[in-house]
C-alpha positions as CSV (number, residue, x, y, z in Angstrom):
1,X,207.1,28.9,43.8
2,X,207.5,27.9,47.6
3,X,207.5,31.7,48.7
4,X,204.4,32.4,46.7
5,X,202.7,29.4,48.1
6,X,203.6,30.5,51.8
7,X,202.1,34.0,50.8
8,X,198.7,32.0,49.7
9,X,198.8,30.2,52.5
10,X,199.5,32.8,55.0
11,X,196.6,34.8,52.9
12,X,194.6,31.9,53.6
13,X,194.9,31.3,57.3
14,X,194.1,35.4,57.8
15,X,190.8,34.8,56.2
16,X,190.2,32.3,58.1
17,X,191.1,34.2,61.6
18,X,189.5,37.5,59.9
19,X,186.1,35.9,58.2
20,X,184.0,35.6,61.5
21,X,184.9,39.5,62.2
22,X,184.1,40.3,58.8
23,X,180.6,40.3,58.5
24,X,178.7,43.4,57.1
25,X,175.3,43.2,59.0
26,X,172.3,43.9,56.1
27,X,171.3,46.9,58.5
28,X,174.9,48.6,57.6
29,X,174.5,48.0,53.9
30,X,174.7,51.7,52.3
31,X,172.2,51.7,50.4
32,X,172.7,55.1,48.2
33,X,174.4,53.0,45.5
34,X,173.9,49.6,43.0
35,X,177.2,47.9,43.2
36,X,178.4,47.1,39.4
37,X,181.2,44.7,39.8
38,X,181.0,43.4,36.5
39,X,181.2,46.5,34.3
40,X,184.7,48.5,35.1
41,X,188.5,47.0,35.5
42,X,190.2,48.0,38.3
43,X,190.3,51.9,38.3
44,X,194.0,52.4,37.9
45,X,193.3,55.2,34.6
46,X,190.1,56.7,36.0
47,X,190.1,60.1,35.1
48,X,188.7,62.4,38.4
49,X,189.5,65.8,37.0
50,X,187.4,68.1,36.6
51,X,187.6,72.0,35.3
52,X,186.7,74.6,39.0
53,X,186.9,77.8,39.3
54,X,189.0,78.3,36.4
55,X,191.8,75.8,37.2
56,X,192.0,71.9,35.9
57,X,191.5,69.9,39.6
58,X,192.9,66.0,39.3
59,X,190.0,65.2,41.6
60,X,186.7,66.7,42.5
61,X,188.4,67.6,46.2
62,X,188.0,71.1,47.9
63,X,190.2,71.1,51.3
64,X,187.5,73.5,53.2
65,X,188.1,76.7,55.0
66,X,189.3,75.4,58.4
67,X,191.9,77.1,61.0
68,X,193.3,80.3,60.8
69,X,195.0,82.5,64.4
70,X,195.8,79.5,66.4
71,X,199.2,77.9,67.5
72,X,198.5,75.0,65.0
73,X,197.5,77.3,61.6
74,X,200.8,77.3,60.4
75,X,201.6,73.3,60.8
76,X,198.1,72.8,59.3
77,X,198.2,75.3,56.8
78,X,201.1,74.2,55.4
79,X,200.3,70.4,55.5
80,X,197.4,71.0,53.7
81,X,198.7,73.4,50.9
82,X,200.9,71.0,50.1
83,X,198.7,67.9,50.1
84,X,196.8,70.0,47.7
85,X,200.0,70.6,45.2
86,X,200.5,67.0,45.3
87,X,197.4,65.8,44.5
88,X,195.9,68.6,42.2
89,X,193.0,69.9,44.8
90,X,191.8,73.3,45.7
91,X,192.1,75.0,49.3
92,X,190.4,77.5,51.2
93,X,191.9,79.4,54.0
94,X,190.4,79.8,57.5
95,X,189.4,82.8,58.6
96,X,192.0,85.8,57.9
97,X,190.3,88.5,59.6
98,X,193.0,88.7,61.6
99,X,195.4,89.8,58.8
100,X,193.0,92.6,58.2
101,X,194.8,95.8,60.4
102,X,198.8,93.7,60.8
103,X,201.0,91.1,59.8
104,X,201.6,89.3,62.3
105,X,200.3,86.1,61.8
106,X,200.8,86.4,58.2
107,X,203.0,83.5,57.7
108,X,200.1,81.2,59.4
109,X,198.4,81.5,55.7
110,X,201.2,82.9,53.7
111,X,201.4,79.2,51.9
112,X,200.8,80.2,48.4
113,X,205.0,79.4,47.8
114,X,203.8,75.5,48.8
115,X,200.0,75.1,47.2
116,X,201.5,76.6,43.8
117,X,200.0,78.2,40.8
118,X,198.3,75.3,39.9
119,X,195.0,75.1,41.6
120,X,193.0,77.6,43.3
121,X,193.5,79.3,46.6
122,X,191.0,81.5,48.4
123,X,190.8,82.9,51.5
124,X,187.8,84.0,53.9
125,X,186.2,86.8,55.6
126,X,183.1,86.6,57.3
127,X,180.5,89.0,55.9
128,X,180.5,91.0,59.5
129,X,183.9,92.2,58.6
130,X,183.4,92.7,55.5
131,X,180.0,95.0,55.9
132,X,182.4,96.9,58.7
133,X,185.0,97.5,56.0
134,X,182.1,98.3,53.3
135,X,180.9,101.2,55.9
136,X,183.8,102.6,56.8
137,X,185.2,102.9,53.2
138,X,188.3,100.5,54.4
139,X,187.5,98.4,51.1
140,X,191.3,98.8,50.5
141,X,192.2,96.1,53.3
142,X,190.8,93.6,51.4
143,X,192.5,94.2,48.0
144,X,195.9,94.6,50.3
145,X,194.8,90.6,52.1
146,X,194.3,89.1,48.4
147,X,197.6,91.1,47.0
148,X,199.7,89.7,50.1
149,X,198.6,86.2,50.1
150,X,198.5,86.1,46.5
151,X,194.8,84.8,46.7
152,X,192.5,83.6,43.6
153,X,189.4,84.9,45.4
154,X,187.8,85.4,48.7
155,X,185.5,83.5,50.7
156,X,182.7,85.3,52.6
157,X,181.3,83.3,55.2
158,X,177.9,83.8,56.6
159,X,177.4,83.1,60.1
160,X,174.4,85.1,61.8
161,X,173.9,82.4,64.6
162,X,177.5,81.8,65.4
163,X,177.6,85.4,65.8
164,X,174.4,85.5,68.0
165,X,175.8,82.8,70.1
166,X,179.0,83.8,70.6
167,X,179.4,86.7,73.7
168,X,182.2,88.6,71.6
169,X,180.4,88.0,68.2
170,X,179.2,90.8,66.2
171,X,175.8,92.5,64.8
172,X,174.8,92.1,61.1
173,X,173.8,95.9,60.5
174,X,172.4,95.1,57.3
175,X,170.9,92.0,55.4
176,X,174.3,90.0,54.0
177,X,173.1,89.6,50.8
178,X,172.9,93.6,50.6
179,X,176.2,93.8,52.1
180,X,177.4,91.1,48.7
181,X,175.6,93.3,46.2
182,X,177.9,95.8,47.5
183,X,181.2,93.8,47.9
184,X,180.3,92.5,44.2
185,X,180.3,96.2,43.1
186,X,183.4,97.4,44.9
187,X,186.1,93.9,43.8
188,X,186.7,92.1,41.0
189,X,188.3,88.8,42.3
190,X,185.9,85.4,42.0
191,X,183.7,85.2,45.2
192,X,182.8,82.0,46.9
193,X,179.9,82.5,49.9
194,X,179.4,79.7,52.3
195,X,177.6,79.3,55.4
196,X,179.5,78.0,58.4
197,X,177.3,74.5,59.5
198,X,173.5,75.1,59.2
199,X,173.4,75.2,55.4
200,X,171.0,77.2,53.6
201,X,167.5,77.4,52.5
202,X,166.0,77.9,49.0
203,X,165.1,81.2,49.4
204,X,168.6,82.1,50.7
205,X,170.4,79.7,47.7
206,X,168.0,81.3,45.4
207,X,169.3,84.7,45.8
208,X,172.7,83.6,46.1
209,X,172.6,81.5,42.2
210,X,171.2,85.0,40.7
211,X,174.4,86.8,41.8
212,X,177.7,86.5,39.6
213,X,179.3,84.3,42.3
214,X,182.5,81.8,41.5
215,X,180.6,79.7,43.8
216,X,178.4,78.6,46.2
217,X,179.7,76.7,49.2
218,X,177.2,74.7,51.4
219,X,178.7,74.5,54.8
220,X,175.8,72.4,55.2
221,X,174.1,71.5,58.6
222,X,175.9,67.7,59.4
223,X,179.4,69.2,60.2
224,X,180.7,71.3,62.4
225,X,178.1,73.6,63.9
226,X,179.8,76.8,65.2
227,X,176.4,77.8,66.7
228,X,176.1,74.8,69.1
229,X,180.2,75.4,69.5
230,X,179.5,79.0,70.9
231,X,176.7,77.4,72.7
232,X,178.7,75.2,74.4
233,X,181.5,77.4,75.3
234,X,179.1,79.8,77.0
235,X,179.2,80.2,80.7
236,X,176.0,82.2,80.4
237,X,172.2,80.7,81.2
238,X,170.8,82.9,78.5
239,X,173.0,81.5,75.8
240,X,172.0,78.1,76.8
241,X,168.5,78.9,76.9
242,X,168.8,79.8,72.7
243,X,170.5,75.9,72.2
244,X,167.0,74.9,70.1
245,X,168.1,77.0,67.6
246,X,171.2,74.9,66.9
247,X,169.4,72.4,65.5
248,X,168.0,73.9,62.4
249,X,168.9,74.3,59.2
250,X,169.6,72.1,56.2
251,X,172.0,68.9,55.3
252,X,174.2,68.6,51.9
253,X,171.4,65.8,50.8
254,X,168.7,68.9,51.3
255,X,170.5,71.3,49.5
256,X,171.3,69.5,46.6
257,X,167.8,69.2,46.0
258,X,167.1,72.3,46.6
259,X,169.9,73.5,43.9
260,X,168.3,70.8,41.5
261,X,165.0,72.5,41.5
262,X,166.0,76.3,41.1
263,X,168.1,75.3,38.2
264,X,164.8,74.7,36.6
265,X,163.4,77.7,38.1
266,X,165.8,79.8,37.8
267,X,166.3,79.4,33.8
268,X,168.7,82.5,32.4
269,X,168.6,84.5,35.8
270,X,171.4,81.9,37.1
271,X,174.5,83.6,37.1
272,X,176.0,81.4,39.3
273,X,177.2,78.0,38.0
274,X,179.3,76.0,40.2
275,X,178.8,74.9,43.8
276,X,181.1,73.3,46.5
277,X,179.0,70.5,48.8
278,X,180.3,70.5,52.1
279,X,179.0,70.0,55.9
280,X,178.8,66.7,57.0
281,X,180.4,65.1,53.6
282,X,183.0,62.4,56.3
283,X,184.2,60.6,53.0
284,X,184.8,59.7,49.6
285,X,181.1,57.9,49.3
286,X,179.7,61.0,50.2
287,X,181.5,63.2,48.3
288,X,180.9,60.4,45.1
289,X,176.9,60.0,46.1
290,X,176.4,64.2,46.6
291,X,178.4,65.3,43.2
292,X,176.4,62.6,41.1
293,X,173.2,64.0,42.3
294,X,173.8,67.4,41.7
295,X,172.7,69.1,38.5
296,X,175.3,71.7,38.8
297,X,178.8,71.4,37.9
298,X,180.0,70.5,41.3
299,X,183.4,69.3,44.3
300,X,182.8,68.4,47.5
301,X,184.3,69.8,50.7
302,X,185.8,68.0,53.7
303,X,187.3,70.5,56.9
304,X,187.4,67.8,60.0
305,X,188.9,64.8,58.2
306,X,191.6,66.9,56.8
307,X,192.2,69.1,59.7
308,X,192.8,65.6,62.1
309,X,195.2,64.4,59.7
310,X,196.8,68.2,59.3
311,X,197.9,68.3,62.8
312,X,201.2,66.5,62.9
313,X,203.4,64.6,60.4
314,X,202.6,64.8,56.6
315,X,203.0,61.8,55.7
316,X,199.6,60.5,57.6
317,X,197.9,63.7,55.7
318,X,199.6,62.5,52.4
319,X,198.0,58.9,53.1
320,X,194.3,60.0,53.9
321,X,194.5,61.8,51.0
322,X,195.6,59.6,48.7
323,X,192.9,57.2,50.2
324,X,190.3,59.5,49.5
325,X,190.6,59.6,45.9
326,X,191.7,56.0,45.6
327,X,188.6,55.6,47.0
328,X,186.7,58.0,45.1
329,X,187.9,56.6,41.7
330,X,186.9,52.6,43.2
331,X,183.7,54.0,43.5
332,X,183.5,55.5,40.2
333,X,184.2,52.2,38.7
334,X,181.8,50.3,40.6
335,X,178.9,52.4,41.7
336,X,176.1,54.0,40.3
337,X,173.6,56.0,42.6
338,X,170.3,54.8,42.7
339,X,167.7,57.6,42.1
């Protein structure tokens, strides 16, 4: 009894030396959500699954397509493949295009041993390689990257202003969703498209929902933008001259809308059926606000939380993971969007 009264007391004097740093000004209040305190016990059974791409994910988590070629890939590849085996989430590799023509790097992304056959794992090409591939009848490449990484699908990511910006970047030849059709025709593994940090528009999303897709990733405009990044790595004035054009394009918030209207429109000529909302989701409350809102079965993708914890040790990974869906199951319990 006298050590559990020097734990209250001790409690007790940290609230006191805490309380006047504790205060939530009203101006920070987030105000997305009703807070339900009285309805849920604490959320130690919450189911999160949820049925993706085929596989049964415990949570509603997709670990985005981040790194790929650098000294780090293989640390942070293998982190996060194995965060994702632990905790039942999906994974998308960073770009690959550099396992297209050798195998050099191949154990960077060669983590399917560590994720498992459990949940899925994709890996990514952007659609300039892929239209390259498509037009020099190389198609064979890519069924030889998904056979040696042992991949569920591929990733095509489009990126016409990264590619604008960036000195070495390459020319689109053709319209990317002409270079799809084709890619559509020519595999048969699930394909996931995603834009790389402006997010797309509804014409664009349209198009994209009336193709036979596993997916529909947002890399929405509120993350990383690789077109401001290849802005600011550019040493030449004309590059900087195009920075206005960084700052268009659509946030997750946007496109979720956008999605929730042409599922009305779109009726029967929807072939696609799931999405993955991503750019600029930094949390759990995002990622909990965004899926509720969406009409369409849906997960949520994070790239810079996970990559920062990826870097080093596991075990901070392992705990900002686990704080993620602790987090998203409290706010299951206790939240409900307000619409």
């Amino acid at each position: 009894m006298r050590e559990e009264h020097n734990v209250s007391s001790e409690r007790k004097k940290d609230h006191i030396d805490l309380a006047f740093k504790s205060r939530v000004d009203e101006s920070q209040l987030d105000r997305r959500f009703h807070y339900e305190p009285m309805l849920s016990a604490h959320p130690d059974q919450i189911d999160l699954s949820i049925h993706f791409l085929g596989y049964n994910l415990k949570a509603p988590i997709w670990v985005s397509s981040m790194t790929g070629g650098t000294e780090m890939a293989r640390t942070i590849n293998q982190n996060l493949a194995r965060a994702c085996s632990e905790f039942g989430l999906g994974m998308g590799l960073g770009s690959c295009r550099s396992l297209l023509y050798d195998e050099v790097s191949l154990e960077d992304f060669d983590v399917r041993s560590i994720i498992g056959d459990d949940v899925p794992f994709y890996g990514n090409l952007g659609i300039a390689q892929i239209e390259q591939l498509l037009a020099e009848s190389e198609q064979d490449r890519i069924h030889r990257l998904i056979e040696q990484l042992k991949l569920d699908g591929l990733i095509v990511h489009i990126n016409p202003l990264q590619e604008a910006f960036q000195p070495e970047g390459d020319r689109f030849e053709r319209a990317p969703i002409d270079t799809l059709d084709q890619l559509l025709e020519e595999v048969t593994v699930p394909i996931i498209v995603k834009e790389v940090g402006q997010g797309m528009g509804p014409d664009s999303l349209r198009e994209l929902l009336k193709r036979p897709l596993a997916a529909v990733d947002f890399g929405a405009s509120g993350g990383t933008n690789f077109a401001l990044l290849e802005v600011s790595r550019s040493s030449k004035d004309y590059t900087r001259f195009l920075r206005p054009m960084v700052r268009v394009g659509h946030s997750a918030d946007d496109m979720v809308e956008i999605v929730n209207h042409l599922v009305d429109q779109l009726g029967g000529e929807r072939k696609c059926q799931q999405v993955i909302i991503s750019g600029g989701v930094k949390d759990f409350l995002d990622g909990y606000y965004l899926t509720k809102k969406c009409r369409l079965q849906s997960i949520y993708g994070q790239a810079s939380g996970f990559l920062k914890h990826a870097m080093g040790d596991y075990s901070t990974l392992r705990d900002y993971v686990r704080a993620q869906i602790d987090g998203l199951a409290l706010a299951n319990a206790f939240l409900k969007i307000k619409h």
